[in-house]
Backbone bond lengths (Angstrom), bond angles and torsions (degrees), N, CA, C in turn:
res aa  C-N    CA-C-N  psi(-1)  N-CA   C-N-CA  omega(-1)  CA-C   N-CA-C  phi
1 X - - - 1.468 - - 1.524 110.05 -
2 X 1.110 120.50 124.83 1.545 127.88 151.31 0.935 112.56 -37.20
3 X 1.685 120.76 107.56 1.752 127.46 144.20 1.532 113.94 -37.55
4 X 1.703 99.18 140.86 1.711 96.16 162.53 1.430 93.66 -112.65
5 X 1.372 110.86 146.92 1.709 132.86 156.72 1.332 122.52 -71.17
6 X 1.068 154.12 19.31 1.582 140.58 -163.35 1.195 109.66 -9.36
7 X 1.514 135.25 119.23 1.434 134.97 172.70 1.907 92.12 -96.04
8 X 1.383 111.28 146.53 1.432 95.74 -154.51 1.799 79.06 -136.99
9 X 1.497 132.26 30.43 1.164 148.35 -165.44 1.386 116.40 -81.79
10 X 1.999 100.16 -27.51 1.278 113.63 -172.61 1.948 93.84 -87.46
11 X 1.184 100.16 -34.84 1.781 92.08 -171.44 1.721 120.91 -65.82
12 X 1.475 105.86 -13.14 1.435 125.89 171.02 0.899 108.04 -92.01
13 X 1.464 143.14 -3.38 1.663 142.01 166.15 1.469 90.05 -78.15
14 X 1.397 108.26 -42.39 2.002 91.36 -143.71 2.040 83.60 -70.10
15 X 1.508 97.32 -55.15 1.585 93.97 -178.46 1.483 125.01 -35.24
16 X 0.898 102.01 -31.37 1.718 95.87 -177.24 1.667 121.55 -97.10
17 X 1.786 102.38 17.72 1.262 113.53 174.17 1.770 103.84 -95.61
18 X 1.539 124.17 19.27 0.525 131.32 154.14 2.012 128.43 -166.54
19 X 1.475 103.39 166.13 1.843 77.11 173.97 1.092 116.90 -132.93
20 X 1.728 92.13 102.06 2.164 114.22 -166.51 2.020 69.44 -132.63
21 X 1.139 131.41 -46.20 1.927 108.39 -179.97 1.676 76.70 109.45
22 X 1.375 135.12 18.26 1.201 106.03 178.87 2.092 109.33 -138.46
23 X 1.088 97.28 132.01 1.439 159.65 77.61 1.728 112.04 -120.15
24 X 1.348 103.02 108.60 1.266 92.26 -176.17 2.003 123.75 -68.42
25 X 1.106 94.18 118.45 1.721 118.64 -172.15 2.052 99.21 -32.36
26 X 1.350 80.66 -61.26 1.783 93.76 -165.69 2.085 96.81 -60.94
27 X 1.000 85.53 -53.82 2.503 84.63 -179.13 0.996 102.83 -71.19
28 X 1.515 142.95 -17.87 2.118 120.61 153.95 1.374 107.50 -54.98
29 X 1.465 102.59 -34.75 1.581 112.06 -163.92 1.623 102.27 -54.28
30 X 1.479 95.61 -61.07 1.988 111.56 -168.54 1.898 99.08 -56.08
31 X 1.358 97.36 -53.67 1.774 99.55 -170.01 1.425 102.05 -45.98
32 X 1.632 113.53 -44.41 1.611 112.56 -160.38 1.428 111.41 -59.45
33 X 1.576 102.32 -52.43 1.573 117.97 -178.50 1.545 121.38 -60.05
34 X 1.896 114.22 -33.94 1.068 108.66 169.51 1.868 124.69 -49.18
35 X 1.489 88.59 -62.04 1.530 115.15 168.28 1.604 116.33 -28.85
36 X 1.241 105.33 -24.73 1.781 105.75 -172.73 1.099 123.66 128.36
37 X 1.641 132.73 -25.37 1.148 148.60 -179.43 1.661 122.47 -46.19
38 X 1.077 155.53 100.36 1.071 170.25 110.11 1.359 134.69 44.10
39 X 1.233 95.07 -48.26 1.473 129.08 -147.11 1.396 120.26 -171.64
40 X 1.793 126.31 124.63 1.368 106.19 164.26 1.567 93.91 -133.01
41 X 1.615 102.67 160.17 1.038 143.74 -166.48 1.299 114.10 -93.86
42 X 1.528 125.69 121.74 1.533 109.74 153.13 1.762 111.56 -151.97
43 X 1.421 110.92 161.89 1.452 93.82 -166.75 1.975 84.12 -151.08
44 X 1.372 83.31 106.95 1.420 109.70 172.92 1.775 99.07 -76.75
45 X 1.822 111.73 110.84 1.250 112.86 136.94 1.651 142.73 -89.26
46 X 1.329 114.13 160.58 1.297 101.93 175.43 1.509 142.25 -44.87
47 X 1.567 108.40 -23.61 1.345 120.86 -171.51 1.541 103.37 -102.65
48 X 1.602 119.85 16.02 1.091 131.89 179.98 1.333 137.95 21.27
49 X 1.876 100.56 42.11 1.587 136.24 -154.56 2.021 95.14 -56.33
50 X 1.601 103.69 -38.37 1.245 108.67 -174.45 1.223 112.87 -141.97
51 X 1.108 151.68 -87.72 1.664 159.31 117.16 1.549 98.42 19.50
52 X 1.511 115.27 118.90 1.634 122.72 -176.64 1.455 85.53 -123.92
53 X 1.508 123.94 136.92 1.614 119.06 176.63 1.692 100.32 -61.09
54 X 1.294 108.22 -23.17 2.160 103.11 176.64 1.498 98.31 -63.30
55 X 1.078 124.64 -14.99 1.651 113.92 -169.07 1.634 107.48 -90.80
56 X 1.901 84.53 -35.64 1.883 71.35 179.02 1.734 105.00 -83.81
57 X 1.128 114.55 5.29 2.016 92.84 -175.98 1.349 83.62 -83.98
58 X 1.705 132.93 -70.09 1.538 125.31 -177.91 1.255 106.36 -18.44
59 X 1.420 136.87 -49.29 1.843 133.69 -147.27 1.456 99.58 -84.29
60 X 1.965 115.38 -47.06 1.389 111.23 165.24 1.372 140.60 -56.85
61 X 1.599 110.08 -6.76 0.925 114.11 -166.84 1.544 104.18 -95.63
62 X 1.542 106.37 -22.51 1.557 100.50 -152.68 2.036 92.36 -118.85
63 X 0.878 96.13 -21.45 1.680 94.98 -168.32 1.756 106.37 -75.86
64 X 1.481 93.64 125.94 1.425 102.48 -175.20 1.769 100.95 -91.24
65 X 0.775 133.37 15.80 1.618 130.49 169.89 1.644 118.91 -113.81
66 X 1.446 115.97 -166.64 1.154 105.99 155.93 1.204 146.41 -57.96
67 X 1.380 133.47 137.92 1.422 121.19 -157.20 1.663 75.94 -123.17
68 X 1.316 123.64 143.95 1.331 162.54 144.08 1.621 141.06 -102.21
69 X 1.511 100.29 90.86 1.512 104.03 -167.03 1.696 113.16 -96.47
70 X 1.227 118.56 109.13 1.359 102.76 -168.70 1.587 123.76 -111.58
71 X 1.307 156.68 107.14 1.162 136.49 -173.61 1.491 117.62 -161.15
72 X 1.558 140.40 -145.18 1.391 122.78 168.46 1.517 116.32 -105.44
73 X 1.550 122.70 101.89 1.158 118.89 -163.46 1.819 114.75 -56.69
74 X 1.517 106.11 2.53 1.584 101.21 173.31 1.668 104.69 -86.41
75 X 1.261 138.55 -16.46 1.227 139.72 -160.64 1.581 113.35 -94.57
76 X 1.494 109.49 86.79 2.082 97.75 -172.70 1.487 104.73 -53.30
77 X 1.452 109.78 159.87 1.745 126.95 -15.49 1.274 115.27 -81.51
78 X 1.457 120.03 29.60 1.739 109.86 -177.40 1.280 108.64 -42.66
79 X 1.359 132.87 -72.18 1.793 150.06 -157.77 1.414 102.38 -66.16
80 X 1.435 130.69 -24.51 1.205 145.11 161.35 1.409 126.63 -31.51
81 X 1.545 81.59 -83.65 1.789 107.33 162.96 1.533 121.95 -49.88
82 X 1.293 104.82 -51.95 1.875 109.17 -171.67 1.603 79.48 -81.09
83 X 0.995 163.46 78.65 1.311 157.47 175.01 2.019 75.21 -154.18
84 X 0.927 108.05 -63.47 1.559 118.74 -136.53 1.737 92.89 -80.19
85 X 1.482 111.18 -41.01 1.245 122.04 -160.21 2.024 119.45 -90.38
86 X 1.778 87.79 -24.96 1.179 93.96 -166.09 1.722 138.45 45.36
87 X 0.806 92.44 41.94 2.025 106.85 -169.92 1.626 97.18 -46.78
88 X 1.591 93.09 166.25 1.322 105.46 162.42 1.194 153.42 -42.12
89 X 1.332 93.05 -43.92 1.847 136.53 -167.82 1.687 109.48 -164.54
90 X 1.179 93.67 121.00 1.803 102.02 -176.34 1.616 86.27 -115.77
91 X 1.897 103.25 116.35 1.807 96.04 178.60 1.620 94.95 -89.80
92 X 1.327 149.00 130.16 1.398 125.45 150.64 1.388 123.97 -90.92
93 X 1.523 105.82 150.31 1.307 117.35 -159.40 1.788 99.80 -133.06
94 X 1.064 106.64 156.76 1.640 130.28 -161.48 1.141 103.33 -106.10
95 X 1.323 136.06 48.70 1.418 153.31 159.11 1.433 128.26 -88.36
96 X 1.425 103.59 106.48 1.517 112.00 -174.41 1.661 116.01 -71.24
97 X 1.075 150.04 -166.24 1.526 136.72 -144.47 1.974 85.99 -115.35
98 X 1.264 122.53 -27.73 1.318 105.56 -161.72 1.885 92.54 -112.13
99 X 0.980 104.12 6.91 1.796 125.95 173.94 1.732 95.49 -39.01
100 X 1.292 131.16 104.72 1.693 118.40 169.96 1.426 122.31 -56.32
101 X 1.341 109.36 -44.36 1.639 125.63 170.42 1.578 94.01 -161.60
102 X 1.804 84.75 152.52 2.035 99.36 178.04 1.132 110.22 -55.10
103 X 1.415 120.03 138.50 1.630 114.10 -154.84 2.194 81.61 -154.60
104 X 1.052 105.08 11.92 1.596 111.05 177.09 1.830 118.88 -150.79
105 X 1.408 116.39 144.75 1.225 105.43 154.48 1.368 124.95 -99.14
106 X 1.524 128.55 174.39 1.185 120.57 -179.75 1.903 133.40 -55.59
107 X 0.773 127.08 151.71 1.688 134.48 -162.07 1.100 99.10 -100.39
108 X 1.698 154.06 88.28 1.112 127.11 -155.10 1.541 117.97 -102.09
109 X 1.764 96.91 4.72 1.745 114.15 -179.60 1.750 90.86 -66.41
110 X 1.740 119.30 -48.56 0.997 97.18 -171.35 1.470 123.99 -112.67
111 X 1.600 118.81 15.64 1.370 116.45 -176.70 1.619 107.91 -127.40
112 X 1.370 117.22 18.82 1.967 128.32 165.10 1.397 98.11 -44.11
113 X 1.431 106.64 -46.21 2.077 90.77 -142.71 1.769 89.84 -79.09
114 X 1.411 117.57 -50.74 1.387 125.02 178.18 1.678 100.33 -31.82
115 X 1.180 111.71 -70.80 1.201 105.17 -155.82 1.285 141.77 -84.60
116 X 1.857 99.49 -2.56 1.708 111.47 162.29 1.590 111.71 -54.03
117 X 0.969 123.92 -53.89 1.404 102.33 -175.21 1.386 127.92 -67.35
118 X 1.272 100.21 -28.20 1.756 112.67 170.25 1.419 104.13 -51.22
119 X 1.448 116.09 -54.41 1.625 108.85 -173.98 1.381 103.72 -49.56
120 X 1.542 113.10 -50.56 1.792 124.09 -149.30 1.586 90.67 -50.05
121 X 1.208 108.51 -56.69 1.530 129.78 -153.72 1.897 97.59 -51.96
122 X 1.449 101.50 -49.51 1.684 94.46 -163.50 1.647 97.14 -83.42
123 X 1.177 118.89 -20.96 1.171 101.74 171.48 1.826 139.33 -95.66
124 X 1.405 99.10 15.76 1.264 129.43 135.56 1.429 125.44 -53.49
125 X 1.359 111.73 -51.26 1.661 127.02 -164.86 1.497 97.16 -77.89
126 X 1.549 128.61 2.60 1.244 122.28 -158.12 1.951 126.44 69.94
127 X 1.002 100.73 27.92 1.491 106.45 -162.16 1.638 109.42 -98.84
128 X 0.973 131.58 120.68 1.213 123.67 157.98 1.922 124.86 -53.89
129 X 1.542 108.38 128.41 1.519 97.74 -172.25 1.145 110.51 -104.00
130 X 1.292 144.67 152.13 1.161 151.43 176.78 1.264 115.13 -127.14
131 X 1.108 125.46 165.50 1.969 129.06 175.88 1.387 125.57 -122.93
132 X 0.789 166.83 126.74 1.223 149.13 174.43 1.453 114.97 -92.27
133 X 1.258 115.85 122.47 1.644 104.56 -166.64 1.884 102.35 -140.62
134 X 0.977 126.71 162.15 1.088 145.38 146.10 1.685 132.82 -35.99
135 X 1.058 153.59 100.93 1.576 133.37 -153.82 1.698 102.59 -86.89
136 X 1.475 81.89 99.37 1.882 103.09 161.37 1.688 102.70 -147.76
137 X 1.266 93.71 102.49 1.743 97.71 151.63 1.549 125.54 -21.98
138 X 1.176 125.38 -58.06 1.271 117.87 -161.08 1.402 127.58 -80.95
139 X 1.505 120.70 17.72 1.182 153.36 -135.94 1.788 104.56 -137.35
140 X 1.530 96.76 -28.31 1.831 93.36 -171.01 1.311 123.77 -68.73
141 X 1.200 97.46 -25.82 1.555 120.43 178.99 1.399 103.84 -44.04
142 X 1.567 113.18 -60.24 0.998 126.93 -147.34 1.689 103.72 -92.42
143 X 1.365 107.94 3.86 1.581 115.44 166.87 1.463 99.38 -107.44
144 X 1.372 143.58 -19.40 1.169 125.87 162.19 1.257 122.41 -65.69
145 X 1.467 125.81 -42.04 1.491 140.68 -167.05 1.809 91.46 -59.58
146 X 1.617 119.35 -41.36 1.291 107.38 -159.18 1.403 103.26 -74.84
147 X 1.570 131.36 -19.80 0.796 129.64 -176.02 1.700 127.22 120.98
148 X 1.413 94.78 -24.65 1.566 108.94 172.93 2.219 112.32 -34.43
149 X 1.413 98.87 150.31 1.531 105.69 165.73 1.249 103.55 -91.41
150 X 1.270 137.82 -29.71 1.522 110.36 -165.41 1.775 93.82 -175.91
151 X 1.144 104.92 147.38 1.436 122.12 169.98 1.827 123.61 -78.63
152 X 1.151 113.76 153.79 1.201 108.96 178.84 1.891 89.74 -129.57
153 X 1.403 101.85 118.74 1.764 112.31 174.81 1.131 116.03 -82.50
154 X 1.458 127.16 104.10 1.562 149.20 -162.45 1.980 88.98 -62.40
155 X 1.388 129.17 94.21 1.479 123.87 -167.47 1.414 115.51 -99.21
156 X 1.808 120.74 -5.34 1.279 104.76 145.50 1.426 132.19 17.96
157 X 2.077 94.51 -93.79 1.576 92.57 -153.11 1.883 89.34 -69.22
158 X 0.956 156.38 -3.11 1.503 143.09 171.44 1.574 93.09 -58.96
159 X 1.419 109.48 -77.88 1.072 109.21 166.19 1.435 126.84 21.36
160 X 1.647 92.16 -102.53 1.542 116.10 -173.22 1.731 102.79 -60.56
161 X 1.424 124.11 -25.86 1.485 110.07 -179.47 1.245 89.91 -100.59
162 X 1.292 171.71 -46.98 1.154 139.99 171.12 1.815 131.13 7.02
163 X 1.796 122.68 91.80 1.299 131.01 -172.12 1.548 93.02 86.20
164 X 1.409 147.38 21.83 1.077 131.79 168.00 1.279 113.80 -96.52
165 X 1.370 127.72 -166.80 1.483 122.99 -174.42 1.533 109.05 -99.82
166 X 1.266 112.74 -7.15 1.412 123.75 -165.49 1.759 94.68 -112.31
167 X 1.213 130.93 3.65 1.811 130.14 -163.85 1.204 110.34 -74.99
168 X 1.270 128.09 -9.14 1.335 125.16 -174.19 1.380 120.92 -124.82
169 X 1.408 113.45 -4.49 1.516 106.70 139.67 1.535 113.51 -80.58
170 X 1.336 122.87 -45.71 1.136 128.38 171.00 1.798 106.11 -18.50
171 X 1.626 107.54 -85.80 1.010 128.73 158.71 1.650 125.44 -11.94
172 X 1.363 113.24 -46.38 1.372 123.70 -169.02 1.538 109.09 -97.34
173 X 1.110 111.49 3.16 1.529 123.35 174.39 1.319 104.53 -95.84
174 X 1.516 122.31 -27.12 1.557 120.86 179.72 0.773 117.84 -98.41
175 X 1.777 122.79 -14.08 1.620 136.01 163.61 1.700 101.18 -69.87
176 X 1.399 137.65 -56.74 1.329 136.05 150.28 1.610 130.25 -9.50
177 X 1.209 95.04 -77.00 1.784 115.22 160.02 1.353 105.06 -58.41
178 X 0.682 142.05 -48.17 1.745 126.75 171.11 1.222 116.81 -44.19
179 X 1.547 116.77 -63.67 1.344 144.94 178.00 1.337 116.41 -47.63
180 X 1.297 113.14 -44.24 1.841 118.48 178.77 1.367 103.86 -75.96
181 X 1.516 127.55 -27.82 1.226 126.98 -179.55 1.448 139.89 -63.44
182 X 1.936 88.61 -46.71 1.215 100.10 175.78 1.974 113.80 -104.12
183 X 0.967 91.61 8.82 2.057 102.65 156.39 1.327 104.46 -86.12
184 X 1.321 135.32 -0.01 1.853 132.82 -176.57 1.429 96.76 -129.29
185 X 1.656 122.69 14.30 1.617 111.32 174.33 1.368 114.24 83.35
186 X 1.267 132.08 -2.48 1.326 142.68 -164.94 2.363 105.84 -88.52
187 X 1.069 94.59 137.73 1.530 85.64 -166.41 1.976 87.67 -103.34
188 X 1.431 101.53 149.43 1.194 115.71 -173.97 1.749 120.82 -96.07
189 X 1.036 134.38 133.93 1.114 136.89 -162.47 1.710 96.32 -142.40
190 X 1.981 113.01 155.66 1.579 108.06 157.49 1.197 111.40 -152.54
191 X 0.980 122.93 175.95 1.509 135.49 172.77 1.451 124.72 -177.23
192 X 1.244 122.93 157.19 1.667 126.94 172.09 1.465 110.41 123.14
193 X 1.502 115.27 81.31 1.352 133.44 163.17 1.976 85.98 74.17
194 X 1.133 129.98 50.79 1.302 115.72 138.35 1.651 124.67 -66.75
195 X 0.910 135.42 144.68 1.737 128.84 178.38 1.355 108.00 -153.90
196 X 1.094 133.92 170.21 1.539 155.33 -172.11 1.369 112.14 -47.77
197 X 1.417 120.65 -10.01 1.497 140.35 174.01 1.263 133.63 -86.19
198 X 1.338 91.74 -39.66 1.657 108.55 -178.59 1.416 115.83 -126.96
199 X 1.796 123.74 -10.23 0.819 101.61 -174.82 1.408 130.82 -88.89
200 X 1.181 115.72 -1.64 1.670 128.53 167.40 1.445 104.00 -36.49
201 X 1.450 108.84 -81.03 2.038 145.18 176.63 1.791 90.57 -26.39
202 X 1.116 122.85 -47.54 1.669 123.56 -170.18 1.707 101.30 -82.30
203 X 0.978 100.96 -48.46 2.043 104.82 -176.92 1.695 103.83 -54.49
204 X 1.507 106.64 -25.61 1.802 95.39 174.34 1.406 109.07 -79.09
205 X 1.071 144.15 57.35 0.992 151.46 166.38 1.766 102.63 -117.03
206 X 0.886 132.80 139.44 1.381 116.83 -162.40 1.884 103.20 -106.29
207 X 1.120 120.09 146.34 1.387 146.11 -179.23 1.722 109.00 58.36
208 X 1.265 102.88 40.11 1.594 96.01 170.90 1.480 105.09 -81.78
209 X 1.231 119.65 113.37 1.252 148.65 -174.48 1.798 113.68 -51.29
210 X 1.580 101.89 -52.11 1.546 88.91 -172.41 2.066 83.68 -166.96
211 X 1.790 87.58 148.18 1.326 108.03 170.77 1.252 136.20 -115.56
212 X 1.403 119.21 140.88 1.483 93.12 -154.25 1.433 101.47 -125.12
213 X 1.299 119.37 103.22 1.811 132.35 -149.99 1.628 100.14 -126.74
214 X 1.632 108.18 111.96 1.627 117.61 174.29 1.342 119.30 -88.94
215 X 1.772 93.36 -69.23 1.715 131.56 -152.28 1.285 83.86 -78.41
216 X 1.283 125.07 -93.63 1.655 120.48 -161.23 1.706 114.23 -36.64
217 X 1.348 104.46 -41.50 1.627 111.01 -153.69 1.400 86.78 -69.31
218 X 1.695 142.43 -48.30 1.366 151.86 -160.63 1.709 96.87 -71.45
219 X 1.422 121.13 -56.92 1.519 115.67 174.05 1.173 115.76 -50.07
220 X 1.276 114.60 -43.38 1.974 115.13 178.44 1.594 97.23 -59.42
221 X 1.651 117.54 -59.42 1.411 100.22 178.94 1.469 123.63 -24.87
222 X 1.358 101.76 -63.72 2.001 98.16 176.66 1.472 124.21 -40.79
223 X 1.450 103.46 -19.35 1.910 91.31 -173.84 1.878 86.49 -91.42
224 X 1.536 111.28 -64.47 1.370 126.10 -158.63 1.344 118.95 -61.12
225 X 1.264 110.65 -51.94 1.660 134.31 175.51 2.271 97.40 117.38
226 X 1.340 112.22 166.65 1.399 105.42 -152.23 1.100 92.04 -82.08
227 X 1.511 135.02 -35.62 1.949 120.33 -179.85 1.270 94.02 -64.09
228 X 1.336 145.27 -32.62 1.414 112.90 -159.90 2.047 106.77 -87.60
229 X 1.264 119.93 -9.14 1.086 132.81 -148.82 1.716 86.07 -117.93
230 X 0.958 134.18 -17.16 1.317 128.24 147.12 1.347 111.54 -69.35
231 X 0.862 143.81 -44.13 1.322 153.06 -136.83 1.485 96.49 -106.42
232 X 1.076 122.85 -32.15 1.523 129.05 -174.04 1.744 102.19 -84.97
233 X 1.762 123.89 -32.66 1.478 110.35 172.37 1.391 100.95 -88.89
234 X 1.339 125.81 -4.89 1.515 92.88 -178.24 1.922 100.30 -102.24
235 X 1.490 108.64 3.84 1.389 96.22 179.12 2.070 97.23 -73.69
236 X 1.260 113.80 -52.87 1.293 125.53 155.59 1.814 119.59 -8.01
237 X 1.619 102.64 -49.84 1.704 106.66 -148.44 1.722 81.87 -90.37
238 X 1.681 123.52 -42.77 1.402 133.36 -155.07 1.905 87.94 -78.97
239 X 1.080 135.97 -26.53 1.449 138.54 179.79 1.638 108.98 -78.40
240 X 1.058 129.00 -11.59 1.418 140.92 178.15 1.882 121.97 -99.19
């Protein structure tokens, strides 16, 4: 079965639209995990729009599952924190500081040399590494050589073609990229606006490991409430 991630990025937006400490960061955490959840997600940026590095030491401290820290290890205090916290899985992502949301995967013609040591380093700390990349096959290679465990497939453009006329090549480019990945030992990971719509159609892809669902899963909260809206992607992930 496909792990889900809870990205919990959106519940630190609403919190920090004010300062009462509430939605409290750490009780999405407990509700999520009770509910079934796997894994949660958070990706402290610099402009600390949502994600406060105090939120992720509270989350390491208390979360009995996987912890998933994801962001651009060139941007302080990213390397800081996963320094301090040692997470499970550190995904990195290619997000510049005024970046609205990751809207790219990594370039690896021009960011290899940068980022060998970054891998070496977290996987020293015991960390699982991840990549965030774009779905093109011909590219995996060149995430195995660096050393990475597993990719995270930037799923957007599925996303946006999802019910279009073009969705299934779309689609078959991320079934591809899967495929080249995990024929080189590489473990598969996704994320980027998957939701209750599309994410079935993506889970047939076989051994995608874990999903990593914020924005949609937090909006469904508002109709359902968040245990039931957990409970509704992993009825989804266990049906696949």
């Amino acid at each position: 079965m496909t792990q889900l991630s809870v990205n919990l990025n959106k519940v630190a937006l609403l919190r920090n639209t004010r300062h009462l400490g509430i939605p409290s960061l750490t009780r999405a955490a407990d509700l999520c995990i009770a509910a079934g959840a796997q894994s949660i997600t958070v990706h402290p940026r610099p402009d600390q729009r949502h994600i406060r590095p105090t939120d992720v030491y509270a989350l390491a401290e208390q979360v009995t599952v996987e912890l998933n820290i994801e962001g651009n290890p060139f941007q302080p205090p990213f390397m800081e924190i996963v320094r301090q916290v040692k997470p499970t899985q550190c995904t990195l992502v290619p997000d510049l500081p005024q970046t609205f949301t990751s809207d790219h995967g990594w370039d690896l013609t021009q960011d290899s040399q940068r980022l060998a040591p970054v891998i070496e380093a977290l996987k020293k700390l015991g960390t699982r590494v991840s990549l965030f990349m774009d779905a093109d096959p011909a590219v995996m290679t060149a995430v195995k050589q660096l050393g990475a465990d597993r990719i995270e497939l930037f799923t957007e453009p599925y996303a946006a073609a999802h019910d279009q006329d073009h969705s299934q090549r779309v689609f078959q480019s991320f079934a591809e990229t899967a495929q080249a990945a995990q024929a080189i030992g590489l473990g598969v990971n996704a994320g980027h606006d998957l939701n209750l719509q599309n994410l079935a159609k993506f889970c047939t892809i076989p051994n995608i490991l874990e999903v990593s669902i914020g924005h949609a899963l937090i909006a469904d909260a508002l109709e359902m409430g968040l245990s039931s809206a957990v409970q509704a992607y992993l009825e989804i992930l266990g049906a696949t």
